[in-house]
C-alpha positions as CSV (number, residue, x, y, z in Angstrom):
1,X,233.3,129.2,79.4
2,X,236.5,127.8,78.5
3,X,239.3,129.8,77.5
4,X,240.8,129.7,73.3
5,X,244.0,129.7,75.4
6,X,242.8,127.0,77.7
7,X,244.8,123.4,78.3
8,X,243.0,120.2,78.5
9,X,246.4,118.0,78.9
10,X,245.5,115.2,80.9
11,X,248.1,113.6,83.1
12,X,248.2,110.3,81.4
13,X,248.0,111.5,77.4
14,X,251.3,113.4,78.9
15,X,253.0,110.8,80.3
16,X,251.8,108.6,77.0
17,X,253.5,110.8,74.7
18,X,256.6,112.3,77.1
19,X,258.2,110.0,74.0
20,X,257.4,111.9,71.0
21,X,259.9,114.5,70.5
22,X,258.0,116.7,67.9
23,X,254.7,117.0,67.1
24,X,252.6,118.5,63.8
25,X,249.4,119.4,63.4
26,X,247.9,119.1,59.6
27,X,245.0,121.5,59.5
28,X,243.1,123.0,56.2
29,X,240.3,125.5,56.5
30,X,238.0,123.6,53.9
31,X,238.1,119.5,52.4
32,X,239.1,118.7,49.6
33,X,242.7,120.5,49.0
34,X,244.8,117.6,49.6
35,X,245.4,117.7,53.2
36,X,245.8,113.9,53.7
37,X,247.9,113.4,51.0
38,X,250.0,116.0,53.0
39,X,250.0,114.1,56.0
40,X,250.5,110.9,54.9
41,X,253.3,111.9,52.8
42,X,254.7,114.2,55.5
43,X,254.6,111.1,57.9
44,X,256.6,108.6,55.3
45,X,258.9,111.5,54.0
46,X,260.2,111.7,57.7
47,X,260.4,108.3,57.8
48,X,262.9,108.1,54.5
49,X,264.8,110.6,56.4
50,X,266.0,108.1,59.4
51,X,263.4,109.5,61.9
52,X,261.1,107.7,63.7
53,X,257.3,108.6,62.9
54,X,253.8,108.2,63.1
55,X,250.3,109.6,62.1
56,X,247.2,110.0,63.8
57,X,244.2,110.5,62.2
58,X,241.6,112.5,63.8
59,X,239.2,112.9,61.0
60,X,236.2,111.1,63.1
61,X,233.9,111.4,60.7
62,X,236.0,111.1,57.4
63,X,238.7,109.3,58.4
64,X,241.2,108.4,55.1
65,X,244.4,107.9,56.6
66,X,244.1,104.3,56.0
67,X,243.5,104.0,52.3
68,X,245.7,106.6,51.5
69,X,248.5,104.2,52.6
70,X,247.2,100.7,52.0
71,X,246.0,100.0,55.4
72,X,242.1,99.3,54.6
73,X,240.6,96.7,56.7
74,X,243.0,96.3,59.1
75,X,242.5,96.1,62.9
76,X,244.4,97.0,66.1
77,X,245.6,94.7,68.9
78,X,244.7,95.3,72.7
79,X,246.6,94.5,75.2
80,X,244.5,95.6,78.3
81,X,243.9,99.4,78.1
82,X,246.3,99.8,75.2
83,X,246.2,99.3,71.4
84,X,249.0,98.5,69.2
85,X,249.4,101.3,66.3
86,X,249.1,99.5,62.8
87,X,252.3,99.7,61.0
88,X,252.3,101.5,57.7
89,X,255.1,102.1,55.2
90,X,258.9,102.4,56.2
91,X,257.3,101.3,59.5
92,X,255.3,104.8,59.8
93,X,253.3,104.2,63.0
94,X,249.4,104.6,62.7
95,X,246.3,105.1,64.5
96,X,242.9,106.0,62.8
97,X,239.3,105.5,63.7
98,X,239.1,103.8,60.4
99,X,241.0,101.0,62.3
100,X,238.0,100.5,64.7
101,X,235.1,100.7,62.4
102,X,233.3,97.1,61.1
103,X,233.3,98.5,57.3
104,X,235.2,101.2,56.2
105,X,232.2,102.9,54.5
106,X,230.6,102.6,58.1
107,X,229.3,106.2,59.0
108,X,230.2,107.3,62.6
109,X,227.3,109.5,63.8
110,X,228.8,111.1,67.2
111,X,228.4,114.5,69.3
112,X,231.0,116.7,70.2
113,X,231.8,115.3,73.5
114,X,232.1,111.4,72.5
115,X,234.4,113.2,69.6
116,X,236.4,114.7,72.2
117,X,236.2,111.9,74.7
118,X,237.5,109.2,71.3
119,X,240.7,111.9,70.8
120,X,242.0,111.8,73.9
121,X,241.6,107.9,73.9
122,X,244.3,108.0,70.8
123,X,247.0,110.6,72.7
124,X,246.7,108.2,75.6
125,X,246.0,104.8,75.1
126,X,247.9,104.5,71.6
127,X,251.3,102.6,72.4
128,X,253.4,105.4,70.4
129,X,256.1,104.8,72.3
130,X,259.5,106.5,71.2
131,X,259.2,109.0,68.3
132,X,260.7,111.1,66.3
133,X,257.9,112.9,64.8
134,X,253.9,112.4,65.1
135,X,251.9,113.9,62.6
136,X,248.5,115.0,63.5
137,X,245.7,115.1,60.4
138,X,242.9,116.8,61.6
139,X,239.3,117.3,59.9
140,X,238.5,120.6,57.4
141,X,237.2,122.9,59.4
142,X,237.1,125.1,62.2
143,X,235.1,122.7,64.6
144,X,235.3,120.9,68.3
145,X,237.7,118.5,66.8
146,X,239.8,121.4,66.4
147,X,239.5,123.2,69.6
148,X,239.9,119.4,71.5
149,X,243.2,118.5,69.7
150,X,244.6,121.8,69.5
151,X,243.8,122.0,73.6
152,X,245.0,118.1,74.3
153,X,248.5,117.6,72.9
154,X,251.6,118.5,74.6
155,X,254.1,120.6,73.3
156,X,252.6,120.9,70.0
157,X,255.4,122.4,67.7
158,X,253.2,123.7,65.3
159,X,250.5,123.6,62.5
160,X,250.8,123.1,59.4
161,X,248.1,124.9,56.9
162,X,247.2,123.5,53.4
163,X,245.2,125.4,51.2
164,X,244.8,125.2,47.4
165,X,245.6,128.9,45.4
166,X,241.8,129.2,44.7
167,X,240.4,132.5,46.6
168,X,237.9,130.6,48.6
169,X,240.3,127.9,49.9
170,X,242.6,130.2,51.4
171,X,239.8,132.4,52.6
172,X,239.2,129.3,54.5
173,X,242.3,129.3,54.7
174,X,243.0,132.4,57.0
175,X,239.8,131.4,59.4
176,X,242.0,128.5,60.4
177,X,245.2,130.9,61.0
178,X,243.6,133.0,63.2
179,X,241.7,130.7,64.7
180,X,244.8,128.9,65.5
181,X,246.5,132.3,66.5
182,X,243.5,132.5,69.0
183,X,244.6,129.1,70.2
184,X,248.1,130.4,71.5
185,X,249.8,127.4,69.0
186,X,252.2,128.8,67.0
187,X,251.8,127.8,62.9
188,X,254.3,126.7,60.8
189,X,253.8,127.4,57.7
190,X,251.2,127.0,54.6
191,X,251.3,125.0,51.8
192,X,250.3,125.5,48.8
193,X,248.7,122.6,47.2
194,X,247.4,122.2,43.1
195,X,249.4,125.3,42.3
196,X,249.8,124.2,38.9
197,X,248.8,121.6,36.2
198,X,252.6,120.7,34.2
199,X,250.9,119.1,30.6
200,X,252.6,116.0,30.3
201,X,252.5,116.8,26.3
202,X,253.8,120.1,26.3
203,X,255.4,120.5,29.4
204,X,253.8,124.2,30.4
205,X,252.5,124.9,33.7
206,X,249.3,125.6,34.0
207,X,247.7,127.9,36.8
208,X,244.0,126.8,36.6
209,X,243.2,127.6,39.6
210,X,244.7,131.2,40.3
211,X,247.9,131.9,42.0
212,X,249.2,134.6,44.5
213,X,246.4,134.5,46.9
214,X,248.2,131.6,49.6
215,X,251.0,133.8,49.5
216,X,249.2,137.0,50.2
217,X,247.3,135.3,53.4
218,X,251.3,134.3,54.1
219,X,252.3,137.8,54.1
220,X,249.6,139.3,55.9
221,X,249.7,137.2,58.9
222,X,253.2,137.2,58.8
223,X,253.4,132.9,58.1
224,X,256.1,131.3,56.5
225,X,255.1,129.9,52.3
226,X,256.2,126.8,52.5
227,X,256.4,125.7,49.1
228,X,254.1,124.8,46.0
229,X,253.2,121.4,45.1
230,X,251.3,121.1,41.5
231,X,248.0,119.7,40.6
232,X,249.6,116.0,39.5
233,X,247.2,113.0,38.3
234,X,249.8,110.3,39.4
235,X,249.5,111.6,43.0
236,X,246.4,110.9,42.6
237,X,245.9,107.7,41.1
238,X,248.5,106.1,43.4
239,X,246.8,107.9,46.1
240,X,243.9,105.8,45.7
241,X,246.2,102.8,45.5
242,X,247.1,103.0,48.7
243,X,250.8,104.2,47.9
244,X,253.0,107.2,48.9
245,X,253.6,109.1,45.9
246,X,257.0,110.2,48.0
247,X,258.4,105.8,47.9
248,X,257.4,105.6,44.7
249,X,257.4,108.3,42.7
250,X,260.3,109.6,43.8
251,X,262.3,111.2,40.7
252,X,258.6,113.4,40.3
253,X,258.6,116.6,40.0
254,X,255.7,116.8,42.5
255,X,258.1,114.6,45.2
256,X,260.9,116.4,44.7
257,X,259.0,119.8,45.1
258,X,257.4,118.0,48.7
259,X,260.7,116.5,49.3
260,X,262.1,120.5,49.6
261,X,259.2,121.5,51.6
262,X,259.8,118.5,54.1
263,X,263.6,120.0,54.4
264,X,262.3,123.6,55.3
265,X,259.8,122.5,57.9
266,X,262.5,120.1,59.2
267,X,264.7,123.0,59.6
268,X,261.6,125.5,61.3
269,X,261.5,122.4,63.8
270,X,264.8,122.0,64.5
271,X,264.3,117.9,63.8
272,X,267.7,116.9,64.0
């Protein structure tokens, strides 16, 4: 039986990514809290910061990555055993199995192993070349995808936990945290997404989904609270438009409260 602790670095996904100087792992213990729209706007806020970056999406099964920033239907270039990342916004590097698929409603019905075997075709046939930052969006869960990415990527600097305030989200929540604790990778921080709904009438914050519990989970496994970001319909809409709510949008009260969040975990990683 293989280790939690256990490395499977191979040889050449280190020697394909001895170029990226930091890497993130997005994680959430459940779908559906906004972890994407995380990513994706982690990726691109780096980006509008002068650094270098790209995103890999290792949601096999779901991947989203693409639409989330008007990628759909696009296609990588081979060269030999390589492939060309597609270039995204603020030239954001990307990979996603999305990319490979014929339709992008095509289901991808795949064991474990084939899972793992795909993953660590993106750390070491992806030409990511010299970067900054890569940021890692992995599926919901507590799954093989997890163990095999958390296992395969070198010098990880940490994970990243979304979760929305609702009790059973971050009791997902904390199953990711200790299962990353388990995995010796150290965790960076949670984040708090849908916090609160700001009426666009009236201007009061709404809680409608509970509050306190993300911190708590925080607290108790000694975790940094990132930050908050609220429950906004524009992210949303321009979300399914294919556009970064953090290019765009970016006056918001819901970018400038990711746009904080971006400057503490720049600081955590020492990104210079």
């Amino acid at each position: 039986m293989i280790s939690m602790t256990h490395s499977l670095i191979l040889p050449e996904v280190a020697e394909n990514m001895k170029g990226v100087k930091h890497k993130i792992v997005v994680l959430s213990g459940k779908g559906g809290v906004g972890k994407t729209t995380v990513a994706t706007n982690l990726a691109v806020s780096f980006a509008q910061r002068g650094k270098t970056s790209g995103i890999l999406d290792v949601d096999i099964y779901g991947p989203n990555v693409p639409k989330l920033l008007g990628l759909e239907g696009q296609h990588p270039v081979a060269e030999g055993e390589s492939i060309n990342p597609i270039l995204g916004p603020l030239d954001v590097k990307v990979m996603s199995m999305a990319f490979l698929l014929r339709k992008d409603d095509d289901a991808i019905a795949w064991r474990g192993p084939i899972v793992a075997k795909a993953i660590s075709q993106f750390l070491s046939n992806v030409r990511w070349g010299n970067l900054d930052v890569l940021v890692v969006d992995l599926p919901p869960g507590t799954g093989d995808e997890i163990l095999s990415i958390l296992q395969s990527i070198p010098n990880i600097d940490g994970v990243v936990i979304v979760s929305t305030p609702q009790e059973v989200a971050v009791l997902d929540a904390r199953r990711a945290i200790q299962l990353v604790e388990k995995m010796g990778v150290p965790i960076l921080g949670i984040i708090e997404n849908m916090a609160e709904f700001i009426c666009p009438n009236c201007g009061k914050a709404y809680k409608i989904f509970g509050e306190g519990a993300a911190k708590s989970a925080a607290e108790k496994y000694g975790i940094e609270h990132l930050g908050t970001l609220p429950l906004d319909p524009r992210v949303i809409a321009l979300s399914d438009k294919g556009t970064p709510f953090v290019i765009v949008d970016s006056e918001s009260h819901s970018a400038k409260s990711f746009s904080r969040l971006v400057d503490r975990l720049a600081n955590k990683m020492q990104l210079e």
